[in-house]
C-alpha positions in Angstrom: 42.8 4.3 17.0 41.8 8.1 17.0 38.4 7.5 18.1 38.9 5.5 21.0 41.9 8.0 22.4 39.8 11.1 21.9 36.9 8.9 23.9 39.1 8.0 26.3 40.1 11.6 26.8 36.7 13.2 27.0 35.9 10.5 29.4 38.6 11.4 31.5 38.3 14.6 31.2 34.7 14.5 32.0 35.7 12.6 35.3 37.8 14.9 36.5 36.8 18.7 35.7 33.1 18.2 36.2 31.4 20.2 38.4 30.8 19.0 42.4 27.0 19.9 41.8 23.9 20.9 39.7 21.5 23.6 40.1 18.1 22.4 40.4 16.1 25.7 41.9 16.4 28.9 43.6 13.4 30.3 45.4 12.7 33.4 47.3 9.9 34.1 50.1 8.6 36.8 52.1 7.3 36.5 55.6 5.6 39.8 57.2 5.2 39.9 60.9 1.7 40.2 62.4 3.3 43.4 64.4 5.1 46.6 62.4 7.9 46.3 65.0 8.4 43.2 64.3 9.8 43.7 61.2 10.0 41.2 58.2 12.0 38.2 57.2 13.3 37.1 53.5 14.4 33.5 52.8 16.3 32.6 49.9 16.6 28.4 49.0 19.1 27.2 46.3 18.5 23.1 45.8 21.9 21.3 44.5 22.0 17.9 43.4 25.7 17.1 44.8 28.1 15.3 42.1 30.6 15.2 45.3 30.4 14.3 49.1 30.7 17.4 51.5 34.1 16.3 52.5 34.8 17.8 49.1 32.9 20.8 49.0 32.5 23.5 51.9 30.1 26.4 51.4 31.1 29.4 53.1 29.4 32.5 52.4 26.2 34.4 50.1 25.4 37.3 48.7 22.1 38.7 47.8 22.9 42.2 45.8 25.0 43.3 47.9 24.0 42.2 51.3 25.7 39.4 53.1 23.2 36.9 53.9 23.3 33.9 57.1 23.2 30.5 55.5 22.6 27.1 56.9 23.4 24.3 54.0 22.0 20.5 55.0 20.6 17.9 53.3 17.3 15.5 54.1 18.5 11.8 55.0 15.8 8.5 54.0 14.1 9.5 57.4 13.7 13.4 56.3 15.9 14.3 59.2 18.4 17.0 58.8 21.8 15.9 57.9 25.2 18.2 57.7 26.9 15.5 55.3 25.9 14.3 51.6 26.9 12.6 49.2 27.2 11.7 45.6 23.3 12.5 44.1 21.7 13.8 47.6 19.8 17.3 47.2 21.8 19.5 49.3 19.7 22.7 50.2 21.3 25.9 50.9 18.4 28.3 53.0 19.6 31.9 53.4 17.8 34.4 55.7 17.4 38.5 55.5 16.1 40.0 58.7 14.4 43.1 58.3 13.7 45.6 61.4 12.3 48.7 61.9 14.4 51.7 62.9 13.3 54.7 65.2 11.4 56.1 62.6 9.9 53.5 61.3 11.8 52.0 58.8 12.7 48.7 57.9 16.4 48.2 57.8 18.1 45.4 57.7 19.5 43.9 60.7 23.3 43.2 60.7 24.1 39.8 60.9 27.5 40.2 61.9 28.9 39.4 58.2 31.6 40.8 56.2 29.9 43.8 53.9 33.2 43.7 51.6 31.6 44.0 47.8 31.5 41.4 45.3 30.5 42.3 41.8 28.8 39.8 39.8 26.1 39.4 37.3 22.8 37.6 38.9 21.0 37.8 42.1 23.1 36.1 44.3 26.1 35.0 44.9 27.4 31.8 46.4 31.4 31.4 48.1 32.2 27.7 48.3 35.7 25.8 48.4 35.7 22.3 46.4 39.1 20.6 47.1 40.4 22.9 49.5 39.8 26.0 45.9 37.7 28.9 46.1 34.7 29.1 43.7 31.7 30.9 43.0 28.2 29.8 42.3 26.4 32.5 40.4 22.5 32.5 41.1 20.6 33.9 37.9 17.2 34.7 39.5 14.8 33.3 42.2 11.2 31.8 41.6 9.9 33.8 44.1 7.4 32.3 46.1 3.8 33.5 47.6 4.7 36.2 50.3 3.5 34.7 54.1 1.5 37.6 56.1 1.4 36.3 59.9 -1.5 38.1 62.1 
């Protein structure tokens, strides 16, 4: 009788306090512009596999060290169009973009994307703000596979 109450308890258990999605990669790219003034770009991808539909989870915001970063999370329907919904088992991408300009002297600075600078400490490389069931939660990126950097001419 102890057996099958403990399995019954992990199960449920299991069911309800598991996470809304797993980690499958995080990669990072450089792009350099053909032109000095036109700076250079940096774009981050986290892949998810969703345990959830989106109506459950909301992703709202992303560090990288401690720079806010523009994010645009989708997934890729049957017809590899862009979707803004998933659900339970899609890979949901998360693509995050770093703009890099040169000031008057020549130096790259990032441009301001308009985001809130407020500091977030955290162990990792990034940092991931994201509501599931209406709760705020983090999803700690460990390091990116960085990817070959892209010169344009």
């Amino acid at each position: 009788m102890t057996k099958i109450t403990l399995t019954i308890l992990l199960f449920i258990f299991g069911w309800f306090c598991s996470s809304p999605f797993e980690q499958i990669d995080a990669t990072v790219q450089h792009f350099n512009a053909g032109r000095q003034m036109s700076g250079k770009s940096v774009q981050y991808q986290v892949k998810l596999i969703a345990n959830k539909p989106s109506r459950k989870i909301t992703f709202e915001k992303m560090w990288v060290g401690t720079n806010p970063a523009t994010l645009k999370v989708y997934t890729l329907d049957e017809n590899k169009q862009v979707s803004y919904t998933y659900k339970k088992g899609d890979t949901i991408y998360i693509d995050a973009y770093m703009n890099y300009r040169p000031n008057d002297k020549g130096v790259l600075e990032l441009v301001d994307n308009g985001l809130s600078n407020k500091a977030v400490e955290y162990q990792g490389e990034a940092y991931i703000e994201y509501s599931y069931k209406g709760k705020k939660e983090k999803l700690i990126i460990e390091d990116f596979r960085k990817l070959e950097t892209i010169n344009y001419q």
